[in-house]
KEDRENVO-191680 format. One record per residue (C-alpha): residue number from 0; residue in three letters; x, y, z. Coordinates in steps of 0.001 Angstrom, whole numbers, always signed. Example, Ala and Ser with C-alpha at 12.3 -4.5 7.8 and 13.67 -1.06 7.14 Angstrom:
residues 2
<lumlo->0 zadren->ala px->+12300 py->-4500 pz->+7800>
<lumlo->1 zadren->ser px->+13670 py->-1060 pz->+7140>
***
This chain:
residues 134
<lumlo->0 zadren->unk px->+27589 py->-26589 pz->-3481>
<lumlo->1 zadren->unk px->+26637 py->-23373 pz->-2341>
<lumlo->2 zadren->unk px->+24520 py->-20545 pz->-3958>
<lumlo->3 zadren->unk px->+26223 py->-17362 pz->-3907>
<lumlo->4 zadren->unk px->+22840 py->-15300 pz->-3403>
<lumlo->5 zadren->unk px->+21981 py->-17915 pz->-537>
<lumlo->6 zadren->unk px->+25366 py->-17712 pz->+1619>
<lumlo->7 zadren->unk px->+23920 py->-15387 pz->+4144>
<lumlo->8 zadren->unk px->+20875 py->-17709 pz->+4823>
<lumlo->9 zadren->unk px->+23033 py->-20582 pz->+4752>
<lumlo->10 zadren->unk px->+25112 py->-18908 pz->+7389>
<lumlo->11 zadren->unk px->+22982 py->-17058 pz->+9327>
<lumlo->12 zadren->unk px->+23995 py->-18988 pz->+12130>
<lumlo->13 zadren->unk px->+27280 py->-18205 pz->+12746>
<lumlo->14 zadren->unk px->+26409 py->-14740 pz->+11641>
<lumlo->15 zadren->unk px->+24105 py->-14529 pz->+14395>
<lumlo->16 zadren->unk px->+26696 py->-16119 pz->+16863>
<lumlo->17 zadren->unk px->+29630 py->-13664 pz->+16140>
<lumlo->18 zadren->unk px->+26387 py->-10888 pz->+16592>
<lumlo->19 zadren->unk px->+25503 py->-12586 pz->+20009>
<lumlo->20 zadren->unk px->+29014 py->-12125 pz->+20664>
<lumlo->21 zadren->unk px->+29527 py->-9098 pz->+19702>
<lumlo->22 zadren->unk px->+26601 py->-7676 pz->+21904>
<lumlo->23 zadren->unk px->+28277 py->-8801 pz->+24775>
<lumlo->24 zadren->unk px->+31491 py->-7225 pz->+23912>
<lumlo->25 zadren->unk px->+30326 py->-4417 pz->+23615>
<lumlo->26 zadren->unk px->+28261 py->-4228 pz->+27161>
<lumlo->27 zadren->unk px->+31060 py->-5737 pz->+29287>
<lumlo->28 zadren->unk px->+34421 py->-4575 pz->+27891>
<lumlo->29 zadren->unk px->+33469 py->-1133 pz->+28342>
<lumlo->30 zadren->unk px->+32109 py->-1906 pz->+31514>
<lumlo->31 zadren->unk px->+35195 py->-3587 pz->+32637>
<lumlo->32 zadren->unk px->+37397 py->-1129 pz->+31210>
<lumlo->33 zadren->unk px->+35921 py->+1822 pz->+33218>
<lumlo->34 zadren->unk px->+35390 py->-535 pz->+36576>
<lumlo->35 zadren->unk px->+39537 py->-822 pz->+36233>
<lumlo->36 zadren->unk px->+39983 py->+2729 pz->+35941>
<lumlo->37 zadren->unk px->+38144 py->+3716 pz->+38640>
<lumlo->38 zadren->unk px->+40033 py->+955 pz->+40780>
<lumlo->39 zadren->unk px->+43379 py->+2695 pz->+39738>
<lumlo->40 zadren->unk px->+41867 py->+6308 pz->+40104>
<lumlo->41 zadren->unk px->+40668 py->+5028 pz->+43277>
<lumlo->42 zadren->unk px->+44223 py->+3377 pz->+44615>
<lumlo->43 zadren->unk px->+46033 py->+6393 pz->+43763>
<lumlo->44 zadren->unk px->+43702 py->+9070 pz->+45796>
<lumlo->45 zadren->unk px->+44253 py->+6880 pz->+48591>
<lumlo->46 zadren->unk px->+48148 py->+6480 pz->+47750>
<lumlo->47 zadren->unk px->+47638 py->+10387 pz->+48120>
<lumlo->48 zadren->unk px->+50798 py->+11178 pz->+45673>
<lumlo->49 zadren->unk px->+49655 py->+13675 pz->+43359>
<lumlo->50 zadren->unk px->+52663 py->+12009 pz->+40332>
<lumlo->51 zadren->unk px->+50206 py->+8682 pz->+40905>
<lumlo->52 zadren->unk px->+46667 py->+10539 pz->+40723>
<lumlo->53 zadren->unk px->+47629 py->+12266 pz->+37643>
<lumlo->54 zadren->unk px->+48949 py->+9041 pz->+36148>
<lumlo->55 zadren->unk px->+45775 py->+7363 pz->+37073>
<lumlo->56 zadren->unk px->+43663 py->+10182 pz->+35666>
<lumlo->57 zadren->unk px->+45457 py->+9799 pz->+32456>
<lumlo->58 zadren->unk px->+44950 py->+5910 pz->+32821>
<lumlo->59 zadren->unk px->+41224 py->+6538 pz->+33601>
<lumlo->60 zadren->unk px->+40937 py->+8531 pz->+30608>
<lumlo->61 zadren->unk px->+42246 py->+6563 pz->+27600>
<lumlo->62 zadren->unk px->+40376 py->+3554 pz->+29022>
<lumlo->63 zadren->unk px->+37457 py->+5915 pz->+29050>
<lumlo->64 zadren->unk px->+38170 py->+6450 pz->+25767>
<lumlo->65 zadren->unk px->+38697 py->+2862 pz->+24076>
<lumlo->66 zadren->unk px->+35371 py->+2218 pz->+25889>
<lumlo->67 zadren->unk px->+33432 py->+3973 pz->+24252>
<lumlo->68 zadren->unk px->+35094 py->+3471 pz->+20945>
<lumlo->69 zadren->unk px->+34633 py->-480 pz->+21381>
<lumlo->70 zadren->unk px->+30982 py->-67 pz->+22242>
<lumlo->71 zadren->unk px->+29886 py->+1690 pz->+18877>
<lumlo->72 zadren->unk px->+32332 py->-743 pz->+17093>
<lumlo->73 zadren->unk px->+29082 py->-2374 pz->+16176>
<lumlo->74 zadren->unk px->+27308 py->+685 pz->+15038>
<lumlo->75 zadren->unk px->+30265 py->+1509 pz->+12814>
<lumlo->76 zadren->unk px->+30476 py->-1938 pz->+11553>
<lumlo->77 zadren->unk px->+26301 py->-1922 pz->+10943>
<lumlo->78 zadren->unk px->+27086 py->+1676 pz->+8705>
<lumlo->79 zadren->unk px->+29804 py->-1 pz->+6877>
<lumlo->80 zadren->unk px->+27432 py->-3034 pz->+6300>
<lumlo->81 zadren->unk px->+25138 py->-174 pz->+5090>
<lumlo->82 zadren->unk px->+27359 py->+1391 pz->+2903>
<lumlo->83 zadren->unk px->+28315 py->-2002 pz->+1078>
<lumlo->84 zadren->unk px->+24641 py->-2693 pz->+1319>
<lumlo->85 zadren->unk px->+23616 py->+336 pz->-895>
<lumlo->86 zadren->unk px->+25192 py->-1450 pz->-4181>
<lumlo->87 zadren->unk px->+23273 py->-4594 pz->-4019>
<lumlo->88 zadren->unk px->+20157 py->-5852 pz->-6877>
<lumlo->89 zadren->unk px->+17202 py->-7004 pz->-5399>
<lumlo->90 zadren->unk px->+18260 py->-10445 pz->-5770>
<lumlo->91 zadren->unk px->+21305 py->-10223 pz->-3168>
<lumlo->92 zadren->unk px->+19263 py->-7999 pz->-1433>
<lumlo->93 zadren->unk px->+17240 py->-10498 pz->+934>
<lumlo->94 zadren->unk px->+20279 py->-12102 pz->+1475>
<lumlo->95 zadren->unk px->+22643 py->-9576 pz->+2113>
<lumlo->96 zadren->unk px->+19886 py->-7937 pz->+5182>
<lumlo->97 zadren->unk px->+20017 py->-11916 pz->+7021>
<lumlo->98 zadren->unk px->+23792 py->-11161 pz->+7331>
<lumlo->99 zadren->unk px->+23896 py->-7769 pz->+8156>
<lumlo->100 zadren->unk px->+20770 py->-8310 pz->+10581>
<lumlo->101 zadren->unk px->+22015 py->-11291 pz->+12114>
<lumlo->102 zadren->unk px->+25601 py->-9638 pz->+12706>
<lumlo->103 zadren->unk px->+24392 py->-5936 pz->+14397>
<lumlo->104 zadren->unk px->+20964 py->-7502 pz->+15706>
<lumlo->105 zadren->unk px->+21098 py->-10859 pz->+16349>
<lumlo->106 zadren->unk px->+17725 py->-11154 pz->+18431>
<lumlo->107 zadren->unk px->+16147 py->-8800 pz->+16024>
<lumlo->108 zadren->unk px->+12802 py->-9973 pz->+14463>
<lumlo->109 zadren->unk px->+14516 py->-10202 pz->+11030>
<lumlo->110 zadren->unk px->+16953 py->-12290 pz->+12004>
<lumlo->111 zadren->unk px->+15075 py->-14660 pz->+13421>
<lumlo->112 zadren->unk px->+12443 py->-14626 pz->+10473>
<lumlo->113 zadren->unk px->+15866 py->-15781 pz->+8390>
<lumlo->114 zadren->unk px->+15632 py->-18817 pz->+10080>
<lumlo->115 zadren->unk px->+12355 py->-19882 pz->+9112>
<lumlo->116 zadren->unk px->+12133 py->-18815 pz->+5344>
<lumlo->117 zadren->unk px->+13747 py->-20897 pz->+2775>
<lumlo->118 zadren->unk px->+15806 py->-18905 pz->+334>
<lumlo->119 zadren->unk px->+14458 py->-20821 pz->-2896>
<lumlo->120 zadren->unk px->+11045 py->-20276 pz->-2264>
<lumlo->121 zadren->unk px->+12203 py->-16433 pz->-2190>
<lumlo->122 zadren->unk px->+10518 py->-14092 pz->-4324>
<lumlo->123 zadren->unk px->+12363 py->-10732 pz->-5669>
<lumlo->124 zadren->unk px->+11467 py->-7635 pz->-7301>
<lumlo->125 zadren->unk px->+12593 py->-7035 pz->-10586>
<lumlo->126 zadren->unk px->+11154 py->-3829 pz->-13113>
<lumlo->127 zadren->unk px->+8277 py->-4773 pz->-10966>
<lumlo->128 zadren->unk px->+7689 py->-8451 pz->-11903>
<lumlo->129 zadren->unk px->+7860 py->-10810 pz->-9344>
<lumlo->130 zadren->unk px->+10562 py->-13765 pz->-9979>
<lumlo->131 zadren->unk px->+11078 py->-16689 pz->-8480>
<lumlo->132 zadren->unk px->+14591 py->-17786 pz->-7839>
<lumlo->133 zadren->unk px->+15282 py->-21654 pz->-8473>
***
């Protein structure tokens, strides 16, 4: 059965996998979306109609535009992570970070600390004594 305060470490895989994916996402989709544009932008200044140069300007543009928003999906995703984050005890706290570490920075050092510690021989903060969770 699983410990609610230890889901995160017991995950942390897949957390990290959907944050490996993620990463790439957001390098190559916006890359891709932009390279596209400029093909289109590019066809229509050779078409030389000025109806198809504005349409591909406009086309350019929005793709510009979801580029950018779908690379700081992650960033916005990390704040809202944050946000959720900021109502946590200390107990969930160790746990909650391997999630949100492993999902916005899945090479970070954290992250890959997660997978080396064992959640029961934990130790949390509480009024200043140190517990052990069992």
């Amino acid at each position: 059965m699983m410990n609610v305060l230890n889901f995160c470490y017991e995950s942390k895989d897949v957390w990290q996998l959907v944050g490996k994916i993620l990463l790439v996402f957001k390098i190559v989709i916006p890359l891709l979306l932009i390279i596209f544009g400029m093909i289109d932008l590019g066809q229509a200044v050779i078409g030389s109609k000025e109806d198809d140069i504005k349409k591909a300007t406009n086309k350019l543009l929005r793709r510009a535009i979801a580029a950018v928003v779908i690379f700081f999906i992650p960033t916005i995703v990390g704040a809202l992570m944050g946000l959720v984050g900021s109502f946590k005890d200390d107990k969930t706290a160790s746990g909650y970070d391997i999630c949100k570490d492993c999902l916005t920075k899945p090479y970070s050092k954290k992250c890959k600390d997660a997978k080396d510690t064992d959640p029961d021989k934990q130790t949390y903060s509480d009024d200043d004594t140190t517990t052990k969770t069992n």
